[in-house]
PAMARNU-130606 format. One record per residue (C-alpha): x negated, y negated, z; chain. Coordinates in nm, 3 decimals, always signed. Each point is the difference from the previous one (the first is absolute). Layout:
BEGIN
{{X Y Z} "A"}
...
//
This chain:
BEGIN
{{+0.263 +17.175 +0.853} "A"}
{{+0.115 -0.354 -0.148} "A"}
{{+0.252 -0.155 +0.192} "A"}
{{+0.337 +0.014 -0.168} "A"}
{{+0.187 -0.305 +0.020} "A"}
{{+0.375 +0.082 +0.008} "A"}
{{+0.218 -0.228 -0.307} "A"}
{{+0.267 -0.167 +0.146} "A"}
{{+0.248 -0.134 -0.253} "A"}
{{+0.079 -0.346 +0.107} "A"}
{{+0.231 -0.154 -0.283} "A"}
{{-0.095 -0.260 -0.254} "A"}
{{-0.314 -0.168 +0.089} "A"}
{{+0.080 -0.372 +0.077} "A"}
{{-0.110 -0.285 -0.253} "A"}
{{-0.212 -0.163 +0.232} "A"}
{{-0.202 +0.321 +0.045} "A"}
{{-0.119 +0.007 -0.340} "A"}
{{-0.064 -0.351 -0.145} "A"}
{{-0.201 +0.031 -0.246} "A"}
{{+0.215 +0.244 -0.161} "A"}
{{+0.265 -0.275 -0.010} "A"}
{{-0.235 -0.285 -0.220} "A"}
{{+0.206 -0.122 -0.306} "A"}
{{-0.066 -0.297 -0.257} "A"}
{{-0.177 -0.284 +0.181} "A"}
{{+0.182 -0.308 +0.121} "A"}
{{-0.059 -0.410 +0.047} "A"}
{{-0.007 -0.053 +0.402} "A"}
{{-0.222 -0.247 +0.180} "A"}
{{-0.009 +0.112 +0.310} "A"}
{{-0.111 -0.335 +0.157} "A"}
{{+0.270 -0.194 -0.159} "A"}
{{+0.178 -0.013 +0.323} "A"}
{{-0.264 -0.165 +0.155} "A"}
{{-0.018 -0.275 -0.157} "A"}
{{+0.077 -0.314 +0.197} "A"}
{{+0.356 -0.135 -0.183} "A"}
{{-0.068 -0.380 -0.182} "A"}
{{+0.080 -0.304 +0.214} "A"}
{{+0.263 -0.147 +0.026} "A"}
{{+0.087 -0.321 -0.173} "A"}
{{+0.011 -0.246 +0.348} "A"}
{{+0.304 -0.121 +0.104} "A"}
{{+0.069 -0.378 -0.120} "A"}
{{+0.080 -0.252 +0.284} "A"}
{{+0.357 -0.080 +0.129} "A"}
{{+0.066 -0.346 -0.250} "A"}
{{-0.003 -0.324 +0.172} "A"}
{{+0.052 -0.373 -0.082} "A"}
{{-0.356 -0.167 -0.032} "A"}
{{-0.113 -0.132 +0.322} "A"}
{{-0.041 -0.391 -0.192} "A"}
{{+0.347 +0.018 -0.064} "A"}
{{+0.057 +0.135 +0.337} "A"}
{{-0.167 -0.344 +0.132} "A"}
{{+0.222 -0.208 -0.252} "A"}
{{+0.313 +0.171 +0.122} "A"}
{{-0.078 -0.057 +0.351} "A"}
{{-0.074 -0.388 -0.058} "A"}
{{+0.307 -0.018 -0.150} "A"}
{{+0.203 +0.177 +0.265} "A"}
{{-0.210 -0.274 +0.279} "A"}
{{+0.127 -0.314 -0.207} "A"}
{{+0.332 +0.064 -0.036} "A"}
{{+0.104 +0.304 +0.248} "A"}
{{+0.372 -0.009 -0.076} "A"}
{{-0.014 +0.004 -0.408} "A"}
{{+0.244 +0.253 -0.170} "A"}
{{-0.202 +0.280 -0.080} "A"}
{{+0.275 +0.164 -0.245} "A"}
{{-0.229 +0.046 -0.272} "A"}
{{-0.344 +0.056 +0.148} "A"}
{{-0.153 +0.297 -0.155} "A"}
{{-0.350 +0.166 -0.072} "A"}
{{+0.021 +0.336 -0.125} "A"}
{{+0.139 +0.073 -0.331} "A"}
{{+0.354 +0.165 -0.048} "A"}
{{+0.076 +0.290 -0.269} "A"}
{{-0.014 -0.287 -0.285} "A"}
{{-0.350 -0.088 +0.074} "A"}
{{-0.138 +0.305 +0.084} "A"}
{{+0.099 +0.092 -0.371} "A"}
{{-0.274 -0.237 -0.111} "A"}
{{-0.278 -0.173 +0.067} "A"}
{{+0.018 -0.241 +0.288} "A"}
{{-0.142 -0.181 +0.280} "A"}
{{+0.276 +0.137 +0.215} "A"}
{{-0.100 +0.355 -0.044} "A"}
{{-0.339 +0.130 +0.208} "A"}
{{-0.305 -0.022 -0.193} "A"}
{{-0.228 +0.328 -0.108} "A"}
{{-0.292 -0.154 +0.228} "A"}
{{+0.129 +0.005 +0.334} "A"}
{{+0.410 -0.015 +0.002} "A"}
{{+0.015 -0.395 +0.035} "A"}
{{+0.274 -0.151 -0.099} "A"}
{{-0.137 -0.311 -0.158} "A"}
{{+0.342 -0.229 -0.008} "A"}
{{+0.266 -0.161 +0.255} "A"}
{{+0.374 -0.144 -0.045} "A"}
{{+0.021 -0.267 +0.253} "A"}
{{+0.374 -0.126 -0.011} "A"}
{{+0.089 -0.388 -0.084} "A"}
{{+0.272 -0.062 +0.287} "A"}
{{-0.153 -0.146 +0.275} "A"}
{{-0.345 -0.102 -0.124} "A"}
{{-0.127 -0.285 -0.212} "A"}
{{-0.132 +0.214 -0.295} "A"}
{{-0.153 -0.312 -0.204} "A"}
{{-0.261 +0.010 +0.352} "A"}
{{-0.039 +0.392 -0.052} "A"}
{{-0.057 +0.007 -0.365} "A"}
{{-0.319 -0.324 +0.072} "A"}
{{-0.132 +0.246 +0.259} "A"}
{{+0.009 +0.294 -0.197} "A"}
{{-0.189 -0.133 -0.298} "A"}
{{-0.225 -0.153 +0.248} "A"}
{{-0.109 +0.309 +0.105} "A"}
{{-0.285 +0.212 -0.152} "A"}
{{+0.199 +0.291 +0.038} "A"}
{{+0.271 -0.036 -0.224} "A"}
{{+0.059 +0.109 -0.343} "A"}
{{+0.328 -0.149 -0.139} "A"}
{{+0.273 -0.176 +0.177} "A"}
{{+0.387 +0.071 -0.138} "A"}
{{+0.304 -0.249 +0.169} "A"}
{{+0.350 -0.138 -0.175} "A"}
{{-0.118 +0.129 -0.426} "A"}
{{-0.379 -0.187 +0.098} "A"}
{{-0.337 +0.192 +0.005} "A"}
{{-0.307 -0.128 +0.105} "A"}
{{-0.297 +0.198 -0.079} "A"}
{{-0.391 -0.020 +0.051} "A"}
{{-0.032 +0.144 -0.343} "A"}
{{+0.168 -0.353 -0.132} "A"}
{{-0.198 -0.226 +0.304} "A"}
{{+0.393 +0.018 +0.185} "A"}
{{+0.144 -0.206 -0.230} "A"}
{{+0.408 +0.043 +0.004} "A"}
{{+0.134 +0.219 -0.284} "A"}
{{+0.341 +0.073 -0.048} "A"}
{{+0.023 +0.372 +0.120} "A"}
{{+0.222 +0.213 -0.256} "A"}
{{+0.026 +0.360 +0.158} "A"}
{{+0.318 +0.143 +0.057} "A"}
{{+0.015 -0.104 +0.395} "A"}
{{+0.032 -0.384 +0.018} "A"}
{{-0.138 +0.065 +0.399} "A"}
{{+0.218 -0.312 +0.051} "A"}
{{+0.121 +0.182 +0.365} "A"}
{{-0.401 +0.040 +0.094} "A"}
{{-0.345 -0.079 -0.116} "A"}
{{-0.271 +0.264 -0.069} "A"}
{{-0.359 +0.025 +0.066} "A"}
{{-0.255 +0.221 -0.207} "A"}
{{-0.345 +0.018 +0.183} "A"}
{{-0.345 +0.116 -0.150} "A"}
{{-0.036 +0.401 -0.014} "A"}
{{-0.416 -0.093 +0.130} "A"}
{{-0.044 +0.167 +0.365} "A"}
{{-0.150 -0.301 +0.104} "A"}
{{+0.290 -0.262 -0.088} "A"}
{{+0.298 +0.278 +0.077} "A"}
{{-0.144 -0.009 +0.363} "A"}
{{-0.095 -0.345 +0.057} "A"}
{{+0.083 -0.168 +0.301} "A"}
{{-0.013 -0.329 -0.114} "A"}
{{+0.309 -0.237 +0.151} "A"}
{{+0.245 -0.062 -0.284} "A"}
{{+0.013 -0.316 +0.178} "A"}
{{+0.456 +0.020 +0.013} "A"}
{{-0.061 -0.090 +0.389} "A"}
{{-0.159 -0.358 -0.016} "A"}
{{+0.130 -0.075 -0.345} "A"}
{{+0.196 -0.357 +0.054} "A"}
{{+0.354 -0.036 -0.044} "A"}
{{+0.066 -0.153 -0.379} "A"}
{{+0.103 -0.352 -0.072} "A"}
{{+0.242 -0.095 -0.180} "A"}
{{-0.156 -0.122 -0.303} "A"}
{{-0.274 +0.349 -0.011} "A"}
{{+0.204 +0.178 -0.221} "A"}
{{+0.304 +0.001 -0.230} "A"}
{{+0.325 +0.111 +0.142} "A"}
{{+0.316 +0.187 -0.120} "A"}
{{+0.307 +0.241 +0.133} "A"}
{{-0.152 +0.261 +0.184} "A"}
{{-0.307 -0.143 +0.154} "A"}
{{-0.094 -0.001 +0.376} "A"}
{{-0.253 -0.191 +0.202} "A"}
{{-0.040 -0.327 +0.240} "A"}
{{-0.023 -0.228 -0.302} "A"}
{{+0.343 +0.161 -0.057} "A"}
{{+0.093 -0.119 +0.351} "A"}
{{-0.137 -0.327 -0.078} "A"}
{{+0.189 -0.079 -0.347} "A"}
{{+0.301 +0.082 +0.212} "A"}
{{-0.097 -0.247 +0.232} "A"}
{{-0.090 -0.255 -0.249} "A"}
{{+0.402 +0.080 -0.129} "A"}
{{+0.158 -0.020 +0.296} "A"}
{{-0.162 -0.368 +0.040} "A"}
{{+0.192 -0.089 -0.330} "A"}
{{+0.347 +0.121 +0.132} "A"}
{{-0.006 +0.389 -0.085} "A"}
{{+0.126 +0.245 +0.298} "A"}
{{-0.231 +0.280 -0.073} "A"}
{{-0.155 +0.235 +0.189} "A"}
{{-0.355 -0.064 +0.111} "A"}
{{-0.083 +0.416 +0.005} "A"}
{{-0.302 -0.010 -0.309} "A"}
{{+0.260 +0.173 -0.241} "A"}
{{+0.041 -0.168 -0.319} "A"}
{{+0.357 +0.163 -0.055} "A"}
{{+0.299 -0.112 -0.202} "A"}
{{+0.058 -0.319 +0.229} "A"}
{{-0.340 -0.109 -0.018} "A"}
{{+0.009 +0.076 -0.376} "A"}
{{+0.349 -0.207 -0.079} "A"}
{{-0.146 -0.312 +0.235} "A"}
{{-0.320 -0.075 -0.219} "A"}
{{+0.212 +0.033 -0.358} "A"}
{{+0.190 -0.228 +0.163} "A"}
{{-0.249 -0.256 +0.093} "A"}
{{-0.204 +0.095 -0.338} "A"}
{{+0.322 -0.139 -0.176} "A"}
{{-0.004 -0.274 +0.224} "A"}
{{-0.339 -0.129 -0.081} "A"}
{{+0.058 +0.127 -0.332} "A"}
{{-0.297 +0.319 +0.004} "A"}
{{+0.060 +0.315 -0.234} "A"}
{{+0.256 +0.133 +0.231} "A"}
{{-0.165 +0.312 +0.026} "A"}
{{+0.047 +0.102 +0.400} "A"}
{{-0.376 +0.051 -0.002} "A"}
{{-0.168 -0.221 +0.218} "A"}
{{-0.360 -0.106 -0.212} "A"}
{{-0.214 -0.324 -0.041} "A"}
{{+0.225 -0.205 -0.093} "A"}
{{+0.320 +0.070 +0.257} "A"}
{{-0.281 +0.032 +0.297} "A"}
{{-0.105 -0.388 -0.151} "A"}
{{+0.350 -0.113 +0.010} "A"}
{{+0.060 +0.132 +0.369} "A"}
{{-0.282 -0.163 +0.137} "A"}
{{+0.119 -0.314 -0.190} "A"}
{{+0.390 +0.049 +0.140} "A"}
{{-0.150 +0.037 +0.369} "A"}
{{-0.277 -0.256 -0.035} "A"}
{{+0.061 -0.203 +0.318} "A"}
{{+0.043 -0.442 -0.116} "A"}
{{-0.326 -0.154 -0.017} "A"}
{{-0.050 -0.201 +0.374} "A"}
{{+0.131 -0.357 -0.062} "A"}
{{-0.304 -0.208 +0.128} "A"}
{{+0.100 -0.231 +0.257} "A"}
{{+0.106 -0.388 -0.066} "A"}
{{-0.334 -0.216 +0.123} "A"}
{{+0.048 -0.319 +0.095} "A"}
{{-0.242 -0.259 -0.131} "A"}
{{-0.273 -0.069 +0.265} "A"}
{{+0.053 +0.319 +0.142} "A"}
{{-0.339 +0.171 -0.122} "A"}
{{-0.310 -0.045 -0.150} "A"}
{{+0.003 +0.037 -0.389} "A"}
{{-0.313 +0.126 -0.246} "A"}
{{+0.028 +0.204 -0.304} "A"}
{{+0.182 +0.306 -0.011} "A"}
{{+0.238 -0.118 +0.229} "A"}
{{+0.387 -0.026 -0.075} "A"}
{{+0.340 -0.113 +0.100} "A"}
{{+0.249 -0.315 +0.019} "A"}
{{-0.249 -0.205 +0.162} "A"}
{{-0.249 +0.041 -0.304} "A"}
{{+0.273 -0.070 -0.241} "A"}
{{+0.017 -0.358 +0.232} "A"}
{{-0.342 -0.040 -0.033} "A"}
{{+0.024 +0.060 -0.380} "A"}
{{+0.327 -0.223 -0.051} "A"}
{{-0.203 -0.276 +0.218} "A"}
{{-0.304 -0.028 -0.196} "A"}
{{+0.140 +0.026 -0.341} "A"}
{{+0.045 +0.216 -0.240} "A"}
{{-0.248 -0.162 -0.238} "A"}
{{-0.269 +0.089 +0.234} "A"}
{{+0.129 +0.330 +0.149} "A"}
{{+0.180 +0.170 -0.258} "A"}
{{+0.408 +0.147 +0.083} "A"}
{{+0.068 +0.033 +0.359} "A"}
{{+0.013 +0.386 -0.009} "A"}
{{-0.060 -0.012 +0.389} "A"}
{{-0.333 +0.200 -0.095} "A"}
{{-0.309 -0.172 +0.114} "A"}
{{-0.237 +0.050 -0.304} "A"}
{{-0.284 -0.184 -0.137} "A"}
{{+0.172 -0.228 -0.169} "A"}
{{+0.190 -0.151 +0.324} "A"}
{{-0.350 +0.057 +0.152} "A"}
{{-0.148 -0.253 -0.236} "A"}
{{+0.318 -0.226 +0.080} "A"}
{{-0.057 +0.032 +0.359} "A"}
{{-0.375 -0.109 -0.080} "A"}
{{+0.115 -0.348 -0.213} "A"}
{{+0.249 -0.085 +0.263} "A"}
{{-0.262 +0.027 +0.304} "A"}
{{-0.276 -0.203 -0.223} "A"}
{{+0.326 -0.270 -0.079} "A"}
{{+0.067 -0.034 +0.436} "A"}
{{-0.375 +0.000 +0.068} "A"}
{{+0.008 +0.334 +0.219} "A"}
{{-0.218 +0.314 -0.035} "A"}
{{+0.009 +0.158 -0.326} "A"}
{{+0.029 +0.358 +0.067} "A"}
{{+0.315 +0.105 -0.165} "A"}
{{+0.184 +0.145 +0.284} "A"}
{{+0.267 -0.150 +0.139} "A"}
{{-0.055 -0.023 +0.364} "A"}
{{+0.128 -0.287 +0.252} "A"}
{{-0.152 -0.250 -0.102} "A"}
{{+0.115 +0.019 -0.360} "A"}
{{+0.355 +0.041 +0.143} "A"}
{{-0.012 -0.268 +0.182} "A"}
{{-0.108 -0.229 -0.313} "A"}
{{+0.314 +0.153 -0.110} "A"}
{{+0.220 -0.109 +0.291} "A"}
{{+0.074 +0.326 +0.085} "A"}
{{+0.045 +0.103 +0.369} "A"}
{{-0.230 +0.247 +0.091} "A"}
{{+0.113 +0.270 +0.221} "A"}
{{-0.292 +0.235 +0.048} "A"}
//
């Protein structure tokens, strides 16, 4: 007899039970998409920093003159920059910041500025409404952006790897001081040839500081000695005001000393009173105006007078000669 299975009525039979019974319209699904390694990340771009070139300029700087005022120092670019293109903002390359404020107080920024465009490094060079630039060979150009940097002077190096990173010295440390005379000065200027125009002023009466800063006092002293000598009366101390300082402190030519007749030996190229004797003595017919210059003209006088006595003709005017002269000699 066949087995009779008994029906048991269990419900609704589950979905899962019957798949295939369950197949509708087809649909898009990759089932690998999840797989799929994600794309990579763009890298993260470097923290910005100042170039290390101008890092080596800044800390020359700081060597030579440790207490400036560094008020308006600055390397990174403020909201004003950033909206455009500048040195001050990091470059795409590597986040260098390609340009440095160093502030004027304190420093001698005529020394700075011949350093910078010294040095292969450097771009462009902004101080007081004056660029220099290597595209123009550094000639000075008056500067006509909106920020006369009158308070600090800028410095643009190369964007090349190679020049961004030098090492090279900017050579601020051994620099020598400037003389007066090295460059033209005005109000607002700083440096030992500063000191030294002081100096020179003081010699001439003026109670000014000797402290290298050419403010108002220094200023008001040389219009007042420009008027004096009758300069442009300018309060800018150039060529011609350096000329007349030297001139005004010149010290007297030495007054050579009175020499006695008999006292010395005389030859050409000698000079004083007792030459103008010897010239007065022999005549002016055959030794010219007693100028007190022993020339050749006196020499040839000398000659004639020792042939007339009958002594040696030599020209020079030694004892013998001065005794033919009755002239005491005391050497």
């Amino acid at each position: 007899m066949d087995a009779v299975i008994d029906q048991v009525d269990v419900g609704p039979v589950p979905e899962d039970d019957d798949p295939g019974s369950r197949i509708g319209e087809a649909v898009e699904y990759d089932l690998f998409a999840a797989e799929e390694e994600p794309p990579p990340e763009p890298p993260a771009l470097a923290a910005y920093h100042l170039a290390p070139t101008l890092r080596l300029l800044r800390d020359e700087v700081d060597r030579r003159w440790p207490h400036r005022d560094r008020a308006s120092d600055g390397w990174i670019g403020d909201a004003a920059h950033q909206a455009g293109t500048s040195d001050h903002n990091p470059d795409a390359d590597d986040r260098s910041v390609n340009a440095l404020d160093i502030d004027r107080d304190g420093i001698d920024p005529a020394l700075v500025i011949r350093k910078c465009i010294a040095h292969p490094a450097t771009q462009y060079v902004i101080f007081d409404r004056t660029i220099w630039s290597r595209t123009r060979g550094f000639a000075p150009a008056r500067y006509t952006g909106s920020n006369p940097h009158d308070r600090h002077l800028h410095v643009s190096v190369s964007h090349q790897p190679a020049l961004e990173r030098s090492d090279r010295s900017w050579g601020i440390l051994a620099a020598p001081v400037p003389k007066l005379g090295d460059r033209v000065l005005r109000r607002g200027d700083r440096g030992g040839d500063v000191r030294e125009l002081q100096a020179v002023a003081n010699r001439l009466g003026a109670r000014l500081a000797v402290d290298g800063d050419f403010g108002a006092a220094t200023e008001a002293w040389v219009r007042t000695f420009q008027q004096a000598r009758k300069l442009a009366v300018d309060g800018v101390v150039g060529l011609r005001t350096v000329a007349a300082l030297r001139e005004a402190t010149r010290p007297p030519a030495p007054t050579p000393p009175k020499r006695t007749p008999g006292s010395r030996t005389l030859r050409r190229g000698t000079s004083g009173d007792d030459v103008a004797f010897v010239q007065r003595f022999v005549g002016e017919r055959r030794c010219g105006r007693a100028t007190g210059g022993f020339d050749a003209r006196t020499e040839v006088g000398v000659r004639w007078y020792q042939g007339l006595r009958g002594i040696t003709v030599d020209g020079v005017v030694g004892p013998q000669t001065w005794r033919q002269m009755q002239v005491t000699v005391s050497y």
